[in-house]
KEMIFI-735556 format. One record per residue: residue in one letter; x, y, z of N, C-alpha, C in turn. Coordinates in steps of 0.05 Angstrom, whole numbers. Layout:
residues N
kollum->a	n.c1->X	n.c2->Y	n.c3->Z	ca.c1->X	ca.c2->Y	ca.c3->Z	c.c1->X	c.c2->Y	c.c3->Z
...
end
This chain:
residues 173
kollum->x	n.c1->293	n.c2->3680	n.c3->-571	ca.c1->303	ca.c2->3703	ca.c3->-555	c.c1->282	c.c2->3713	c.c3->-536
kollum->x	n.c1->287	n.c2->3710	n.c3->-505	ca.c1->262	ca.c2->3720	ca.c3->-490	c.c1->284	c.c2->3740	c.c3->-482
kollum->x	n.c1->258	n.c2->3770	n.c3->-481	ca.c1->272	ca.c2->3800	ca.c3->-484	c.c1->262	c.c2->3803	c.c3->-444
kollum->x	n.c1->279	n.c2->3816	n.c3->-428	ca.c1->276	ca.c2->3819	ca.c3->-411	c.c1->265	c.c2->3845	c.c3->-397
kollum->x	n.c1->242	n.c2->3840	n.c3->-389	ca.c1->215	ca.c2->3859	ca.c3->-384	c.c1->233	c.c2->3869	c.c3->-365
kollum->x	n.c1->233	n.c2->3905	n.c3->-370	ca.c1->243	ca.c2->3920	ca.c3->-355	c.c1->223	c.c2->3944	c.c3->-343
kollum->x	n.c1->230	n.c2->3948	n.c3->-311	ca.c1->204	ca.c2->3964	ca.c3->-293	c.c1->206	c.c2->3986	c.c3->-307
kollum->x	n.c1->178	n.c2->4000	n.c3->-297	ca.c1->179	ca.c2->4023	ca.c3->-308	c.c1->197	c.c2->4038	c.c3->-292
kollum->x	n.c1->195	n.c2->4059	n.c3->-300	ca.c1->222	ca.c2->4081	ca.c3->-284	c.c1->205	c.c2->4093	c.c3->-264
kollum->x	n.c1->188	n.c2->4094	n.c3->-253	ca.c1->178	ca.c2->4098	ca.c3->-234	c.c1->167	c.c2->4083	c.c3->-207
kollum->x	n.c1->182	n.c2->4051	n.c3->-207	ca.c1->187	ca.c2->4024	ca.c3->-201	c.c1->208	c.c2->4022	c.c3->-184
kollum->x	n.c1->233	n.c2->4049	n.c3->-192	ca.c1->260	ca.c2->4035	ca.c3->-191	c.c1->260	c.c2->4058	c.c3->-165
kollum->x	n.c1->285	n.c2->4052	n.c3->-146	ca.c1->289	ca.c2->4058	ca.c3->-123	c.c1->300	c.c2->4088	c.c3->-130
kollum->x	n.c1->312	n.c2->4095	n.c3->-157	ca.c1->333	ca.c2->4117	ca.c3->-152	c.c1->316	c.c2->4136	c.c3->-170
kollum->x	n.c1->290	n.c2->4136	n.c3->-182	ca.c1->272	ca.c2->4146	ca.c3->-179	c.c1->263	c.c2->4175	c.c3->-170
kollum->x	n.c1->254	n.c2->4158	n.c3->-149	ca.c1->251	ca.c2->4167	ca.c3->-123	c.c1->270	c.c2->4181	c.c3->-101
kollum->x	n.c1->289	n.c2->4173	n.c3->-105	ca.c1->312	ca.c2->4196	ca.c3->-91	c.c1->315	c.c2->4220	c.c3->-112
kollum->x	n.c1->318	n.c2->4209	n.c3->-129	ca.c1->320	ca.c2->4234	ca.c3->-147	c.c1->292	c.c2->4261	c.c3->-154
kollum->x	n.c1->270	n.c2->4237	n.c3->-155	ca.c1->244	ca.c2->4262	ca.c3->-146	c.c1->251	c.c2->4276	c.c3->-129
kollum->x	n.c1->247	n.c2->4261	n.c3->-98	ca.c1->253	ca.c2->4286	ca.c3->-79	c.c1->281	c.c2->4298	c.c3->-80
kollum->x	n.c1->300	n.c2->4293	n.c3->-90	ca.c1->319	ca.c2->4314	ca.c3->-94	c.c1->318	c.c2->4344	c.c3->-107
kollum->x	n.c1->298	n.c2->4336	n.c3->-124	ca.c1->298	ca.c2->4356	ca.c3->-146	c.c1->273	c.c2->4368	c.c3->-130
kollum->x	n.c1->259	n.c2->4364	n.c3->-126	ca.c1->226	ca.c2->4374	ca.c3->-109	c.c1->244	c.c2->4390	c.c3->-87
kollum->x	n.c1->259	n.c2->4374	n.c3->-65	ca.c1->269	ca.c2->4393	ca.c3->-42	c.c1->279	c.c2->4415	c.c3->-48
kollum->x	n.c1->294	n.c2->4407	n.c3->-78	ca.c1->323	ca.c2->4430	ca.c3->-78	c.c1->299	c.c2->4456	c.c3->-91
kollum->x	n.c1->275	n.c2->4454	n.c3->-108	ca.c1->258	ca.c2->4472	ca.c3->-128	c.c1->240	c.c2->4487	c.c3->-97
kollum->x	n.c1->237	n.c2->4466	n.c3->-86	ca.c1->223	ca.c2->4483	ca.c3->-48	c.c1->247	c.c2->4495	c.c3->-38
kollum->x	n.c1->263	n.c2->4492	n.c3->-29	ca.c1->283	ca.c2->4507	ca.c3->-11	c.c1->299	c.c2->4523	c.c3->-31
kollum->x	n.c1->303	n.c2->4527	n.c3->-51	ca.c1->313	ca.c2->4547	ca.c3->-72	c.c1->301	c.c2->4571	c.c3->-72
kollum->x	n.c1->271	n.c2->4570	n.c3->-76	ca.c1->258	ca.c2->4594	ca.c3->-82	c.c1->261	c.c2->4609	c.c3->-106
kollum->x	n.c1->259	n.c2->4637	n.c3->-99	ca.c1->281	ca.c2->4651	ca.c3->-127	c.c1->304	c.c2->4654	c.c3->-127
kollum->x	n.c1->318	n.c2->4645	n.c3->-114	ca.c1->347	ca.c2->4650	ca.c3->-102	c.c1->364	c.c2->4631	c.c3->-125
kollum->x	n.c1->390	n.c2->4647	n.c3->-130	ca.c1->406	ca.c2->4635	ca.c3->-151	c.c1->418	c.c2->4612	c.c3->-133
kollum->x	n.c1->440	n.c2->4604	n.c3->-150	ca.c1->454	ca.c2->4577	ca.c3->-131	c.c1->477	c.c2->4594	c.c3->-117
kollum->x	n.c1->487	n.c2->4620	n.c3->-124	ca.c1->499	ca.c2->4640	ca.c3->-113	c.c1->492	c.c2->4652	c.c3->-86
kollum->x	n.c1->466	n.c2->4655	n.c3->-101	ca.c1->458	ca.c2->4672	ca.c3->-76	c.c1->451	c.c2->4652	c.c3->-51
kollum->x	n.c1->441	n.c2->4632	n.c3->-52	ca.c1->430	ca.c2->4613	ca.c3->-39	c.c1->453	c.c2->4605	c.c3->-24
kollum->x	n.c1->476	n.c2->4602	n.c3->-32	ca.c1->503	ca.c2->4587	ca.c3->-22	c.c1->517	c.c2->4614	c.c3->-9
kollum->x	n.c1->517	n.c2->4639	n.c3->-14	ca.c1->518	ca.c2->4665	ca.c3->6	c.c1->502	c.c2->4667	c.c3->20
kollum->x	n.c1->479	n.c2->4659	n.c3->18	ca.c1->466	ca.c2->4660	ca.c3->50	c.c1->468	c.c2->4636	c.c3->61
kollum->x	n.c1->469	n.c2->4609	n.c3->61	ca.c1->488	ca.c2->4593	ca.c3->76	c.c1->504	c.c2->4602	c.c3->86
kollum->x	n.c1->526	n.c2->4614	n.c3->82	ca.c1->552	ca.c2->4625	ca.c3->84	c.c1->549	c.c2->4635	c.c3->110
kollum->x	n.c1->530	n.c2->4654	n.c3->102	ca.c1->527	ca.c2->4677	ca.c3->121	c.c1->505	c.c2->4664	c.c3->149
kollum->x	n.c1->494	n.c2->4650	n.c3->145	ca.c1->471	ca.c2->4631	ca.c3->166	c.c1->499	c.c2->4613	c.c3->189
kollum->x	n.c1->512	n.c2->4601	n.c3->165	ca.c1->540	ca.c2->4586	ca.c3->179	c.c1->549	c.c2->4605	c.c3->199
kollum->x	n.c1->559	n.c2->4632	n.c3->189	ca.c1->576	ca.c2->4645	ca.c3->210	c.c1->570	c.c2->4657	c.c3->231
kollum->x	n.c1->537	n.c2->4668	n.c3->230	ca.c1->524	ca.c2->4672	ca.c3->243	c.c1->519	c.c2->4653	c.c3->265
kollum->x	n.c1->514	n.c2->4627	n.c3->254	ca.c1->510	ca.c2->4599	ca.c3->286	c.c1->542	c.c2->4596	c.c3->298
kollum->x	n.c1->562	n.c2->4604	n.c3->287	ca.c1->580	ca.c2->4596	ca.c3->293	c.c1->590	c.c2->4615	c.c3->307
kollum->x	n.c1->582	n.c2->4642	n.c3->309	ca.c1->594	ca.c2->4667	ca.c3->328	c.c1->574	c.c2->4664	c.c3->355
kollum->x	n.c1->550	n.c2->4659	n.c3->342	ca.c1->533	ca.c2->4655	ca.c3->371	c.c1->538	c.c2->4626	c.c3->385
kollum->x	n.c1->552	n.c2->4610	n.c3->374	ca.c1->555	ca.c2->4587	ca.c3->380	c.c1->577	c.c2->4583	c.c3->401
kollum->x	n.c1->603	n.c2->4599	n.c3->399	ca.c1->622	ca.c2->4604	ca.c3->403	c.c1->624	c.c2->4605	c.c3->439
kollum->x	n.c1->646	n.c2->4585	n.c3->446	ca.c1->643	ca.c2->4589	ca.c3->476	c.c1->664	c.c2->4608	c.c3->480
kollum->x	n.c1->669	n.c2->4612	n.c3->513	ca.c1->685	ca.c2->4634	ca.c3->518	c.c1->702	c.c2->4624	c.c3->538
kollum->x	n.c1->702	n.c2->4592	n.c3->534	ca.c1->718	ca.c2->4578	ca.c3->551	c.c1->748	c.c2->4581	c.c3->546
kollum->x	n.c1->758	n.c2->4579	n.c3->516	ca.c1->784	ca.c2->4582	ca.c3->502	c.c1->786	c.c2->4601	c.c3->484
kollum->x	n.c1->806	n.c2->4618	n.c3->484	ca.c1->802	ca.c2->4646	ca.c3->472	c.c1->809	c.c2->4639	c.c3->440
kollum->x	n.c1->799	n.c2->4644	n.c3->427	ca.c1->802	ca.c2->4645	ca.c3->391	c.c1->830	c.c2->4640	c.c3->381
kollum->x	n.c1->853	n.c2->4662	n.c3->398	ca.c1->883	ca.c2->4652	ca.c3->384	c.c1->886	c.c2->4627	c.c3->392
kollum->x	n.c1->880	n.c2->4618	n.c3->418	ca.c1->886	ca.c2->4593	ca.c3->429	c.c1->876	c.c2->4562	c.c3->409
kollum->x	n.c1->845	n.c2->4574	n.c3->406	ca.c1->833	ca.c2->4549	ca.c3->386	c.c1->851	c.c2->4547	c.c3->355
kollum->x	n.c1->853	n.c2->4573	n.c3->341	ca.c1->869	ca.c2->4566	ca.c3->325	c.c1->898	c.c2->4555	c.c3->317
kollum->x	n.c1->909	n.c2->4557	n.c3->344	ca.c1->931	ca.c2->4544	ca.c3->342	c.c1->931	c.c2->4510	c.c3->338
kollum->x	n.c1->909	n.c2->4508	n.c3->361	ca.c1->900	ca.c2->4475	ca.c3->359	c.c1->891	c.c2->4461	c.c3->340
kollum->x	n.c1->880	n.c2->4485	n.c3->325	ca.c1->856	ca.c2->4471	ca.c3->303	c.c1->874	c.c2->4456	c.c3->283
kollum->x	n.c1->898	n.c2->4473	n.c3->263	ca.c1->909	ca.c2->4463	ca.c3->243	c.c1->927	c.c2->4434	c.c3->250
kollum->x	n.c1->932	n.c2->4434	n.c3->280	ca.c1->949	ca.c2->4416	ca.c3->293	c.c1->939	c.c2->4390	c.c3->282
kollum->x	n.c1->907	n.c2->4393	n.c3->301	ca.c1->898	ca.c2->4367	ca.c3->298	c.c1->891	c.c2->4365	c.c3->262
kollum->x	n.c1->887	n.c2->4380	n.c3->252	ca.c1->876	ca.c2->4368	ca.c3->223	c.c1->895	c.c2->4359	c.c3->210
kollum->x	n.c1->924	n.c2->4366	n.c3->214	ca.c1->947	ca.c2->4358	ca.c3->199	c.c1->955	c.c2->4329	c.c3->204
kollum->x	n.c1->939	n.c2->4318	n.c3->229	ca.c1->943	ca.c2->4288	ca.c3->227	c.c1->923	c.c2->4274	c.c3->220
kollum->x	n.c1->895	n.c2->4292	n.c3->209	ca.c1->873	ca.c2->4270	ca.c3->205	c.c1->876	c.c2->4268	c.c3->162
kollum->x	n.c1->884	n.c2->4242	n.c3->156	ca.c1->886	ca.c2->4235	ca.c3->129	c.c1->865	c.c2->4259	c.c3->107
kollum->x	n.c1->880	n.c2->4262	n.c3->91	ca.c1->862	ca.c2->4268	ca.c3->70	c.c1->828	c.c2->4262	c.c3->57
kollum->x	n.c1->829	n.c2->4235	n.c3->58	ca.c1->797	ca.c2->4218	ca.c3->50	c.c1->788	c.c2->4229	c.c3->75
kollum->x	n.c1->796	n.c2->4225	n.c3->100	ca.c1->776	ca.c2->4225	ca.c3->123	c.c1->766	c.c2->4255	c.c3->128
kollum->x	n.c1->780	n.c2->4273	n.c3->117	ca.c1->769	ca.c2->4306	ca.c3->119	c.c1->752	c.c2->4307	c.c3->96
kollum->x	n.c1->759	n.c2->4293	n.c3->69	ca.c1->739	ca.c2->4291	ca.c3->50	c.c1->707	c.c2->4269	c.c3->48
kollum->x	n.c1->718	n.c2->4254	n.c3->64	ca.c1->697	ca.c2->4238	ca.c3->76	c.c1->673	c.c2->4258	c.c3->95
kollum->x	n.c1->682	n.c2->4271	n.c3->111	ca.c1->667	ca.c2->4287	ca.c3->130	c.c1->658	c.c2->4307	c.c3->113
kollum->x	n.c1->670	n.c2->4328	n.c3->98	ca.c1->659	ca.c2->4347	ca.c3->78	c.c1->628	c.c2->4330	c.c3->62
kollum->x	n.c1->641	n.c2->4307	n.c3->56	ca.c1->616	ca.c2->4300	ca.c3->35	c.c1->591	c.c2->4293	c.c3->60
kollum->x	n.c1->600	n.c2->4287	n.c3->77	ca.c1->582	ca.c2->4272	ca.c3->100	c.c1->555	c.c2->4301	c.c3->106
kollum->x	n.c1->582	n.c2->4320	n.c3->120	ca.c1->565	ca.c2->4348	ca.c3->130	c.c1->540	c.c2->4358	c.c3->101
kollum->x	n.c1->553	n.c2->4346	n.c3->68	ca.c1->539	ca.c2->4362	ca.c3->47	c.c1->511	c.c2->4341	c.c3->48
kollum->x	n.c1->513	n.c2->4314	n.c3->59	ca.c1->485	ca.c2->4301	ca.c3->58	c.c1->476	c.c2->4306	c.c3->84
kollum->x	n.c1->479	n.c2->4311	n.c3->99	ca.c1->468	ca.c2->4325	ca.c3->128	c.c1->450	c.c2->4349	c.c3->116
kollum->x	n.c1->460	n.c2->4367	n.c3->109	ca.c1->452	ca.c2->4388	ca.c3->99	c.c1->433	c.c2->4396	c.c3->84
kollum->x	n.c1->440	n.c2->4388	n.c3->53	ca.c1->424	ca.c2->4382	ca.c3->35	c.c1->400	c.c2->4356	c.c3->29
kollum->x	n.c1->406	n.c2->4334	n.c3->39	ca.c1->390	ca.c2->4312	ca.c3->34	c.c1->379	c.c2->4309	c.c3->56
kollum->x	n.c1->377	n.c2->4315	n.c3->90	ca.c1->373	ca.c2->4316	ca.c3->107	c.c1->372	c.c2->4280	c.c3->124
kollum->x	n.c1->391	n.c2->4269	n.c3->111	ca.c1->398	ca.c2->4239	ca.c3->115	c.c1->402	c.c2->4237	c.c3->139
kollum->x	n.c1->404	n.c2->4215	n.c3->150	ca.c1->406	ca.c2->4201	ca.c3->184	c.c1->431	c.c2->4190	c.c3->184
kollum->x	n.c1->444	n.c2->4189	n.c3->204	ca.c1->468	ca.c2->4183	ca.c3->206	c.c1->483	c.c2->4150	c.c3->191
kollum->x	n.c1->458	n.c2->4131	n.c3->198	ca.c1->468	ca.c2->4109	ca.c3->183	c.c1->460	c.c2->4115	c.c3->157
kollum->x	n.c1->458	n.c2->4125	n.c3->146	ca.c1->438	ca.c2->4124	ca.c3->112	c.c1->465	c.c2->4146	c.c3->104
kollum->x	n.c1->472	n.c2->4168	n.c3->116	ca.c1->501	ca.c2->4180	ca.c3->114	c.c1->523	c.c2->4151	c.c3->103
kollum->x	n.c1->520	n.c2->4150	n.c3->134	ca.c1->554	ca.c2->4127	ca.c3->130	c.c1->543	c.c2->4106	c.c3->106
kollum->x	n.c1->519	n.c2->4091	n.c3->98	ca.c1->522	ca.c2->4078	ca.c3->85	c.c1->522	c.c2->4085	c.c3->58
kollum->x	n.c1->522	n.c2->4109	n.c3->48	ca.c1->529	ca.c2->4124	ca.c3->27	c.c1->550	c.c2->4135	c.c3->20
kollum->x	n.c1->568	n.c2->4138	n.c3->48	ca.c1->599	ca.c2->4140	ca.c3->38	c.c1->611	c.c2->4116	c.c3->33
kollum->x	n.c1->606	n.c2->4095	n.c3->46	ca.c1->620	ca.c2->4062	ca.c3->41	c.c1->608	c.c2->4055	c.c3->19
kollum->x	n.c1->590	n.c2->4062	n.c3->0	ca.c1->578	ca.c2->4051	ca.c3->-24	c.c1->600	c.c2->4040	c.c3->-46
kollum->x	n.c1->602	n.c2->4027	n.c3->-58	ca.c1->612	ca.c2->4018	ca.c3->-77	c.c1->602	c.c2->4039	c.c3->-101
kollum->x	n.c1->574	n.c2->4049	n.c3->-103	ca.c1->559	ca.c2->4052	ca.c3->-116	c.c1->553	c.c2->4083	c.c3->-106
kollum->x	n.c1->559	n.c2->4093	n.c3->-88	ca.c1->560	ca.c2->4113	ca.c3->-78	c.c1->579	c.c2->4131	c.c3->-76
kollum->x	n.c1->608	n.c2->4137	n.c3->-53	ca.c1->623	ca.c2->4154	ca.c3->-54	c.c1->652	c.c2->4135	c.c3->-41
kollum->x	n.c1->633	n.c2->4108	n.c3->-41	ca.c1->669	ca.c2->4086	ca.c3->-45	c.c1->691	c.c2->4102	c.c3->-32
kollum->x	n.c1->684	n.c2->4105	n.c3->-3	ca.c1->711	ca.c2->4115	ca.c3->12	c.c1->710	c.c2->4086	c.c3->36
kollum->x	n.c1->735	n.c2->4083	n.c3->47	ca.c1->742	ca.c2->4067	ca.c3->62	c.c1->733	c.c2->4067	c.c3->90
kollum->x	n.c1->720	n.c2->4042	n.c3->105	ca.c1->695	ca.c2->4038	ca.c3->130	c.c1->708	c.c2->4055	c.c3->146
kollum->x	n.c1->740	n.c2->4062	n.c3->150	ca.c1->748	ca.c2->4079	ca.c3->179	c.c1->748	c.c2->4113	c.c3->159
kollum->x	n.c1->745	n.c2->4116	n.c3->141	ca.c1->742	ca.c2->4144	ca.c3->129	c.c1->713	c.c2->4149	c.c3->141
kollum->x	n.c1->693	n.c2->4132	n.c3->129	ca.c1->673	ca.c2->4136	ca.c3->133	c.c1->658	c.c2->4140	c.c3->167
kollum->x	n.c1->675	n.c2->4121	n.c3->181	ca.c1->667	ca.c2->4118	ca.c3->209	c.c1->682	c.c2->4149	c.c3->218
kollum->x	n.c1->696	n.c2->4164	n.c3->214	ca.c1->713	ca.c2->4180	ca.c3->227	c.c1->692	c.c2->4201	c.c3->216
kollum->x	n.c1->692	n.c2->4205	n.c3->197	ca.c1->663	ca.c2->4230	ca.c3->186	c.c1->634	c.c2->4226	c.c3->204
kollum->x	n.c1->626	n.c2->4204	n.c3->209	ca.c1->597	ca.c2->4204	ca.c3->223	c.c1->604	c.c2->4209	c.c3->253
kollum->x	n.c1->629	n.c2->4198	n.c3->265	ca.c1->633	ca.c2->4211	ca.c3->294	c.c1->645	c.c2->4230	c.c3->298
kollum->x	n.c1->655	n.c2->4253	n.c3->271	ca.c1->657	ca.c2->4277	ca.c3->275	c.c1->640	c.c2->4302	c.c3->265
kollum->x	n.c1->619	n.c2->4280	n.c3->251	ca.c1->599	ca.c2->4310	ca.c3->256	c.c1->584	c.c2->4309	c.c3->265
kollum->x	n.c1->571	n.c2->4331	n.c3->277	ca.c1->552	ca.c2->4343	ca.c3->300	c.c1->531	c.c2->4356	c.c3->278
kollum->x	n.c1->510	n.c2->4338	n.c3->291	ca.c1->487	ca.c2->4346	ca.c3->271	c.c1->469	c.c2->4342	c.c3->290
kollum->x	n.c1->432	n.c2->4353	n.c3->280	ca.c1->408	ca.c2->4343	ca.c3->293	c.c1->397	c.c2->4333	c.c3->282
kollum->x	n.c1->401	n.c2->4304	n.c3->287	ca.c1->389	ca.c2->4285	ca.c3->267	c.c1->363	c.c2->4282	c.c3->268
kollum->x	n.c1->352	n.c2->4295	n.c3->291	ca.c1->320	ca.c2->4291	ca.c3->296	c.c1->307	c.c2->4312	c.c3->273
kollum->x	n.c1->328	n.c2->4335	n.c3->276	ca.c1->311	ca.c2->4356	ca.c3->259	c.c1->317	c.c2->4348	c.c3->222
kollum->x	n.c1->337	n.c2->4330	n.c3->223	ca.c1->333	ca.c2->4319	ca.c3->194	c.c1->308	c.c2->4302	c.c3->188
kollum->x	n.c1->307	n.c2->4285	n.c3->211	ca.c1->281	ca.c2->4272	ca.c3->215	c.c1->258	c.c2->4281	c.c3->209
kollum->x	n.c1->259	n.c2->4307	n.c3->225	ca.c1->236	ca.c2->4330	ca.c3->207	c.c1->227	c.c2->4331	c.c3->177
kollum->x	n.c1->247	n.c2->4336	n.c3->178	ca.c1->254	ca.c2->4353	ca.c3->148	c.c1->242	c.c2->4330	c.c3->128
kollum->x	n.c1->261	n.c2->4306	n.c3->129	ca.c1->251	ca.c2->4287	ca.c3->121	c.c1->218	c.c2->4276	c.c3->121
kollum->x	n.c1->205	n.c2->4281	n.c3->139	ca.c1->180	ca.c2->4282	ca.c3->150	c.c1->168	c.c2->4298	c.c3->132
kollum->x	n.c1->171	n.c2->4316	n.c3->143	ca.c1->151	ca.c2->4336	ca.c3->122	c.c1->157	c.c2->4340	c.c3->91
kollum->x	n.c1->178	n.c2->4326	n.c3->69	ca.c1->170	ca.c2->4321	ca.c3->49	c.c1->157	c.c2->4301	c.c3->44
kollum->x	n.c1->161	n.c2->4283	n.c3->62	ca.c1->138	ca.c2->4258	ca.c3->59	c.c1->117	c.c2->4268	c.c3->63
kollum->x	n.c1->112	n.c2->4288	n.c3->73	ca.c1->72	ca.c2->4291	ca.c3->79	c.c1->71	c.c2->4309	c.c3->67
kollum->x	n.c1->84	n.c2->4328	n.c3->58	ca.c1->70	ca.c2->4341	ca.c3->32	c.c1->82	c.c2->4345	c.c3->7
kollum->x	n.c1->97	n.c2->4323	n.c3->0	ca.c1->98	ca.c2->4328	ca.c3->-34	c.c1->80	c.c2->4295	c.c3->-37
kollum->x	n.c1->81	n.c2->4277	n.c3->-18	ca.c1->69	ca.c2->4247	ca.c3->-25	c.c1->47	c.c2->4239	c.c3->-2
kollum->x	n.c1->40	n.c2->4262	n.c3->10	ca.c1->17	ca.c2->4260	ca.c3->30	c.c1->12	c.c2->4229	c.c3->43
kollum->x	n.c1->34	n.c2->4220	n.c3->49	ca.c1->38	ca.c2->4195	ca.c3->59	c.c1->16	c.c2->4196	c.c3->94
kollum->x	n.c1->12	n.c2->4184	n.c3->111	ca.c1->-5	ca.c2->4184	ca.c3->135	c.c1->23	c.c2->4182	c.c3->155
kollum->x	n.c1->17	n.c2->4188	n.c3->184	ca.c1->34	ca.c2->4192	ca.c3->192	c.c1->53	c.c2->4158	c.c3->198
kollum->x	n.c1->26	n.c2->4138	n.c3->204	ca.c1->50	ca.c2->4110	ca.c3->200	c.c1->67	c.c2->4105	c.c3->183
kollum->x	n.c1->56	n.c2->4114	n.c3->162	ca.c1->76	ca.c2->4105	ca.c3->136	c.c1->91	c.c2->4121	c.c3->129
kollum->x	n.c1->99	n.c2->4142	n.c3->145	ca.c1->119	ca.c2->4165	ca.c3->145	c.c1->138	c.c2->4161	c.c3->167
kollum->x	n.c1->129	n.c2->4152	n.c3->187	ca.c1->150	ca.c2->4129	ca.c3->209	c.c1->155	c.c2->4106	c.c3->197
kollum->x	n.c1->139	n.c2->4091	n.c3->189	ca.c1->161	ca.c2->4071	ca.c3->176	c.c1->179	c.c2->4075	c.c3->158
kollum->x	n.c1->178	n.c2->4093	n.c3->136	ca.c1->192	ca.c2->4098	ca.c3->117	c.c1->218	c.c2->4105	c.c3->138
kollum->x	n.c1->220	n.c2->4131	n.c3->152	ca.c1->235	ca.c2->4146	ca.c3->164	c.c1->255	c.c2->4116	c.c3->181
kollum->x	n.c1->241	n.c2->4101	n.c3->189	ca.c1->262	ca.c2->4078	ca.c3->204	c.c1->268	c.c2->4050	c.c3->191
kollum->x	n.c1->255	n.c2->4045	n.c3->166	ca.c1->261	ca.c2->4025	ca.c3->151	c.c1->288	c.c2->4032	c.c3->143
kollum->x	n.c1->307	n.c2->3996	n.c3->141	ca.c1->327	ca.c2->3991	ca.c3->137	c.c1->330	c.c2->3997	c.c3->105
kollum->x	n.c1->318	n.c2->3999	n.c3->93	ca.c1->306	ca.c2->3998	ca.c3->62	c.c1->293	c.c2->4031	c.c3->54
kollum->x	n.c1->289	n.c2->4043	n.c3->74	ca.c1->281	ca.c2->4070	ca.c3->69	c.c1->307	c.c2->4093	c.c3->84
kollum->x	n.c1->298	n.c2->4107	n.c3->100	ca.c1->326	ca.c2->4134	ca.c3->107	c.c1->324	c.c2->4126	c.c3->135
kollum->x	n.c1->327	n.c2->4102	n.c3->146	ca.c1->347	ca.c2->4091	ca.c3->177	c.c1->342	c.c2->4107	c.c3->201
kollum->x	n.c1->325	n.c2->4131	n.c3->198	ca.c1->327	ca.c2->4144	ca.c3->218	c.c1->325	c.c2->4128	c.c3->250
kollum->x	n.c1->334	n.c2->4125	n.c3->275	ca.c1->320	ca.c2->4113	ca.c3->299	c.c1->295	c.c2->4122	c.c3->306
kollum->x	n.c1->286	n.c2->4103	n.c3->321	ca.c1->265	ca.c2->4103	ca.c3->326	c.c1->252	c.c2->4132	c.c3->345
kollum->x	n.c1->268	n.c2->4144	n.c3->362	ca.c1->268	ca.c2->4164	ca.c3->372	c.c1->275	c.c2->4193	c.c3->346
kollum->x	n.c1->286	n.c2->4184	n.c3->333	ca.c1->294	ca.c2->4207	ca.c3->318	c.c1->259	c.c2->4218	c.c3->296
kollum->x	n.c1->252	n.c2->4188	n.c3->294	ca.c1->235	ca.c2->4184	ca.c3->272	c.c1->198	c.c2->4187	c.c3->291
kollum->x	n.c1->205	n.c2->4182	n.c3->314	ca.c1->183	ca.c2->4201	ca.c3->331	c.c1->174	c.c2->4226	c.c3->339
kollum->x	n.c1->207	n.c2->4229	n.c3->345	ca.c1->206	ca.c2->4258	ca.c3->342	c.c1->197	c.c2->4283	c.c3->316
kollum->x	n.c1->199	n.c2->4261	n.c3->294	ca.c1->188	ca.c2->4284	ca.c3->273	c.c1->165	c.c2->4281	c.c3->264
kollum->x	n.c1->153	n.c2->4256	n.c3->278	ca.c1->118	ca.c2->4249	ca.c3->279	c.c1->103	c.c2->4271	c.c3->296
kollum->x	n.c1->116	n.c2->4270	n.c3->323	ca.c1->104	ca.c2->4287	ca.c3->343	c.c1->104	c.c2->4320	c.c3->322
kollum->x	n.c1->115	n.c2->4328	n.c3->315	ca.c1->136	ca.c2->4357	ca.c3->313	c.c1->122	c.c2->4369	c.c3->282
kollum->x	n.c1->104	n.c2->4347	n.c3->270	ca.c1->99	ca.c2->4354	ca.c3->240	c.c1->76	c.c2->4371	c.c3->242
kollum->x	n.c1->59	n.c2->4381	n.c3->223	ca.c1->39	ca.c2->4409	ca.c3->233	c.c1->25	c.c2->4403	c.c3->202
end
């Protein structure tokens, strides 16, 4: 019987997502409950969204439109985009490292046009995820700045482009 030598757990790829999951979420938490933390989201949301607000189409007008169009976009594909916007957010993922985590088998196993309809409907800054991403690489694993661009654009690391993943080289402090 040959027994099959298994890596250590600090070897293995999910690891490591899971460190910095738990590291980001213990940094951006603070003392703040998951209550309170998710009320001031709330309130940060409505806030970008009143100043955001154009004055091209008046408010009754957009709401009329709004429920229109959502009543023809499927179910998975609004739930597809919800989960998309929650790794934008929280995990500060790149748009392909998004989509390839909703098509996962192993992931959130939603279907390639669910998944394609969530990444070209949300509006994100993927540069400033880039950031974000950036700077837990340099200071929870004090990585150098090459090896914090490659990570950031490796096919095998978080996909960012190459512009996205410069931009948070230039931008880091």
């Amino acid at each position: 019987m040959s027994e099959k030598k298994k890596k250590p757990i600090y070897k293995r790829w999910w690891f490591w997502v899971l460190a910095i999951i738990i590291v980001a979420g213990v940094a951006s938490g603070g003392g703040e409950s998951n209550d309170q933390a998710k009320e001031s989201k709330k309130k940060e949301t409505v806030e970008t969204e009143t100043a955001t607000t154009t004055t091209a189409t008046p408010k009754s007008e957009e709401k009329k439109e709004t429920p229109a169009k959502e009543d023809n976009v499927p179910r998975e594909y609004k739930a597809a985009l919800e989960k998309a916007k929650l790794y934008a957010e929280t995990m500060h993922m790149s748009k392909a490292a998004i989509y390839d985590q909703l098509v996962s088998p192993y992931g959130e196993a939603f279907p390639e046009e669910a998944a394609k309809y969530a990444i070209d409907h949300l509006e994100w800054d993927w540069k400033a995820n880039a950031l974000e991403k950036a700077k837990q690489y340099a200071e929870q694993m004090n990585m150098s700045n090459q090896a914090i661009y490659e990570q950031l654009t490796s096919e095998h690391g978080e996909k960012f482009t190459p512009e996205e993943a410069q931009y948070a080289i230039d931008n880091l402090k």
